[in-house]
PASETOR-670851 format. One record per residue (C-alpha): residue in three letters; x, y, z. Coordinates in steps of 0.001 Angstrom, whole numbers, plus 524288, in hexadecimal, padded with zeros to 5 digits. Example, Ala and Ser with C-alpha at 12.3 -4.5 7.8 and 13.67 -1.06 7.14 Angstrom:
2
ALA8300C7EE6C81E78SER835667FBDC81BE4
This chain:
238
UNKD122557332CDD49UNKD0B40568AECE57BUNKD10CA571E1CF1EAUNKD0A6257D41CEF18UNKCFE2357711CEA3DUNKCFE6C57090CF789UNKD008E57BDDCFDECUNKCF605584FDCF82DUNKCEB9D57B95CFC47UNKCF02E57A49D0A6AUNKCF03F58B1FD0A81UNKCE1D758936D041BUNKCDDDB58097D10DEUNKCE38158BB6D1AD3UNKCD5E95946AD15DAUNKCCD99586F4D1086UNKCCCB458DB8D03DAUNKCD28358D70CF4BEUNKCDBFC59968CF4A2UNKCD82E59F31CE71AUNKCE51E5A4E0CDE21UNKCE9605B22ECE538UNKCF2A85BAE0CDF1FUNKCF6CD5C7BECE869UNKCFF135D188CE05EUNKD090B5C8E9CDD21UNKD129F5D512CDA58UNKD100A5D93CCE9A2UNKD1CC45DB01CEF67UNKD215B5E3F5CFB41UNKD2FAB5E846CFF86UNKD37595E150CF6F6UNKD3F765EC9DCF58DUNKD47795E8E6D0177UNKD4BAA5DD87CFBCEUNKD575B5E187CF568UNKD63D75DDB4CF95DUNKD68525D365CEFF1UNKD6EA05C644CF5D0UNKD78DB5BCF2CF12FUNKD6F095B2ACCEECBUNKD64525BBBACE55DUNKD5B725BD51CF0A9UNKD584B5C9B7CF7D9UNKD5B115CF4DD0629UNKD51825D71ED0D0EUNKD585E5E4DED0FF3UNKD4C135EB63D17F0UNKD3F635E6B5D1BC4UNKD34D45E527D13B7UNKD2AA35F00BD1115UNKD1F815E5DAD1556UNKD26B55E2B7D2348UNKD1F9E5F269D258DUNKD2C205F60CD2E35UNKD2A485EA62D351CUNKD34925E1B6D3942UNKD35915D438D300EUNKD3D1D5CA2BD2CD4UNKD48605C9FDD24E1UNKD470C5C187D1820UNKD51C85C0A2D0A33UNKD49B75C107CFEBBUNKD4E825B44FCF7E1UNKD43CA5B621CEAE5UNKD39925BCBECE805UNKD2FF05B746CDD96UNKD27725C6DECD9D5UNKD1ABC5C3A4CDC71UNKD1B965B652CE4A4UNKD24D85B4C6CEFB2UNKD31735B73BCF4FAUNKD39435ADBECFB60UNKD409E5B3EED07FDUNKD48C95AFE1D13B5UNKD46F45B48CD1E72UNKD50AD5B57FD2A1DUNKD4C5B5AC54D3657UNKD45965B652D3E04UNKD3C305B830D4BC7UNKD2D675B606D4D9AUNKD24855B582D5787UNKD1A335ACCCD552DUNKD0D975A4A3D5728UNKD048A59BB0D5176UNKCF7885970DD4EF1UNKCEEC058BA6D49EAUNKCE22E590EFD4406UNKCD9655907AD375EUNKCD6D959F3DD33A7UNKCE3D05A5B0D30DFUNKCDCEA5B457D34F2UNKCDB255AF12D4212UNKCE9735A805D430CUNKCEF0C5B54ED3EF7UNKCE66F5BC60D4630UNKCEC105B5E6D535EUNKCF82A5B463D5304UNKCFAFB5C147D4DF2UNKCF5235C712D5C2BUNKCFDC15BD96D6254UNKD0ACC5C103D5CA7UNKD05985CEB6D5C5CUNKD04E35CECCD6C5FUNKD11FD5C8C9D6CBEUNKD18295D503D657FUNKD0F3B5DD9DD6E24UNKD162C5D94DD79CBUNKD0E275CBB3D7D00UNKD1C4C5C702D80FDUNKD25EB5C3C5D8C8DUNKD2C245D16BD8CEFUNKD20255D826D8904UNKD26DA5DD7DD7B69UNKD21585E382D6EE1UNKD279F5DFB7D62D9UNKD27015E6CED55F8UNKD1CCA5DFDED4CC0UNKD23D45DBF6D4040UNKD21955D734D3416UNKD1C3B5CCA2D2EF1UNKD123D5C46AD36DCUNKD15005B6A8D307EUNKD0AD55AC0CD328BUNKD0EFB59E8ED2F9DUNKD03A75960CD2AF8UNKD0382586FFD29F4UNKCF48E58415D236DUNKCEADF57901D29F4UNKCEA3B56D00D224AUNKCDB5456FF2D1EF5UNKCD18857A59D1E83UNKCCB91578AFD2C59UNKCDA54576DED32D0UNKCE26D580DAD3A3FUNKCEFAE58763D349CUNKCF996589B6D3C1CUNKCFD6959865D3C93UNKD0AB959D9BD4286UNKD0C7D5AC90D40C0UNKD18395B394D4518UNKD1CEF5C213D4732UNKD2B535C3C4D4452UNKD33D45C892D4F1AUNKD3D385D3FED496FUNKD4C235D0C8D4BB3UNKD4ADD5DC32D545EUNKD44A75D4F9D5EB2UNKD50705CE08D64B5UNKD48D25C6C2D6F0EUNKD3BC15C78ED6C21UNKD33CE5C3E7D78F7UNKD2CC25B7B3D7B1CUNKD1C3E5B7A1D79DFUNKD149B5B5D0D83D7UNKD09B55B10ED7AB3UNKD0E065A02BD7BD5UNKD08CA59F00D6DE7UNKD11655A8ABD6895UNKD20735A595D661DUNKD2E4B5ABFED627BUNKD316F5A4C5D5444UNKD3CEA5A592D4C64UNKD3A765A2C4D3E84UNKD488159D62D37B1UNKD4CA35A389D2AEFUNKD43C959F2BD2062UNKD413C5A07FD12BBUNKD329C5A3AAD0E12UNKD2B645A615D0192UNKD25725B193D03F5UNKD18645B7DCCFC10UNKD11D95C58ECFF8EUNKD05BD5CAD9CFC69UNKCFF525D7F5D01A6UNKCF1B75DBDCD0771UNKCEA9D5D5BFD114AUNKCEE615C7B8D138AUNKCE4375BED4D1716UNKCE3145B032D1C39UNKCDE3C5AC9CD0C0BUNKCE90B5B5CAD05D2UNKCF52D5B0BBD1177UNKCF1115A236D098BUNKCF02C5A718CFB35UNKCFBC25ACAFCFBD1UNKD026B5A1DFD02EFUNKCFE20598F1CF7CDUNKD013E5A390CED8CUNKD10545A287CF254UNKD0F2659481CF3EAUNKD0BB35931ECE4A7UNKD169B59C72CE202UNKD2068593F2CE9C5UNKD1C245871CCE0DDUNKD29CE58018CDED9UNKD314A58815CEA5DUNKD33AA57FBFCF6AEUNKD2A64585F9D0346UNKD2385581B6D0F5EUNKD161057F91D0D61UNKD116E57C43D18CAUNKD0EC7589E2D1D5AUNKD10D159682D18ACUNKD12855A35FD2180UNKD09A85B122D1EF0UNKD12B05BC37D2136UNKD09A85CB1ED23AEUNKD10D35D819D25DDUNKD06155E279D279DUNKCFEB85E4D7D335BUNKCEFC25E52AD30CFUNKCEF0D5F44ED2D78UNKCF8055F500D22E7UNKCEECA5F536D16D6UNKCF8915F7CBD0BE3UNKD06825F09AD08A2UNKD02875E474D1059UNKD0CA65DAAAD0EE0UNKD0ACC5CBA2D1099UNKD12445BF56D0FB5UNKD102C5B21AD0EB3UNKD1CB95A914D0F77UNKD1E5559960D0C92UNKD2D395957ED12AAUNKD355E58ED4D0996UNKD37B557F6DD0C05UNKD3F6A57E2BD17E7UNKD40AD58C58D1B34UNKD3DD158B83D27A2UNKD38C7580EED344CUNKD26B8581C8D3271UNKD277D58864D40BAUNKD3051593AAD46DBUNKD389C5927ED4FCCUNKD33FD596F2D5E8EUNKD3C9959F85D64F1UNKD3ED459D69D74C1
């Protein structure tokens, strides 16, 4: 209990305000129907992509439980990113550039000049300032479909080939419009949920899937690793 309590006021310090009790249909839940190949161990394989990855190319995750209403705990298969990072206090402006850059990278801003498919989803790890007036660190990624054998290198010197290891991660959605407020009430939401499972607290990661257009069916993540899932940083490629 003293972990979570600790952790919900260090995600009230990322905005310098109380976060207020939040509560967004807790019945929400999109594509579960693809999970439904049964496994040895009770937990569930993935046999087609979710609806919410839009026909976009995602990562492949086992459903290991899902609690209706709260989370799901998945693992995912180590998998490719291309990525970059930021210090900064306003998570809008963060997001805001370091989407363009990794953007420009798919758009060809690389050594062979190359468009890659955008896919799905545009993660954003985010390790809070110690106190209102500090910087967070912000690292947001765009996964790299298994497609792309040799994804070229980016021009861009703040922008880096990752790999992320396979992981485990408690995973919570939540639809609409996801802003900087809701990404942190719904981080500490899952975070109460969790009380008595063993995570990393230290950061948590924001996971969006819609481009900003799509008005309906919007599908968002927010995901806490569990203890020892994986090293705090990816690893660089090259």
């Amino acid at each position: 209990m003293l972990k979570v309590v600790s952790l919900v006021v260090l995600l009230q310090v990322v905005h310098g305000n109380l976060i207020t009790g939040f509560d967004v249909n807790p019945s929400y839940r999109r594509g579960n129907r693809v999970f439904n190949e049964e496994q040895n161990d009770g937990s569930q394989q993935a046999s087609s992509k979710p609806d919410f990855c839009n026909d976009l190319d995602c990562p492949a995750y086992t459903v290991l439980e899902d609690v209706q209403g709260k989370y799901q705990k998945r693992r995912y298969q180590a998998s490719n990113w291309v990525t970059t990072q930021l210090l900064d206090m306003d998570y809008q402006v963060a997001q805001s550039t370091m989407f363009r850059k990794l953007f420009l990278y798919i758009s060809g801003n690389n050594t062979r000049g190359e468009k890659i498919a955008m896919t799905s989803p545009v993660i954003t790890r985010l390790i809070p300032g110690p106190g209102p007036a500090c910087e967070s660190n912000f690292t947001m990624s765009f996964y790299i479909s298994n497609t792309v054998a040799n994804p070229p290198t980016p021009t861009d010197t703040t922008v880096k080939l990752t790999q992320l290891p396979a992981l485990v991660a408690y995973v919570r959605s939540f639809p609409g419009f996801a802003t900087s407020d809701l990404w942190v009430q719904e981080a500490t939401q899952l975070a109460q949920d969790l009380n008595g499972k063993s995570f990393n607290s230290a950061y948590f990661y924001t996971a969006g899937y819609d481009g900003p257009f799509r008005v309906v069916n919007r599908h968002n993540e927010v995901w806490f690793l569990a203890e020892n899932a994986k090293p705090k940083t990816s690893t660089v490629v090259g």
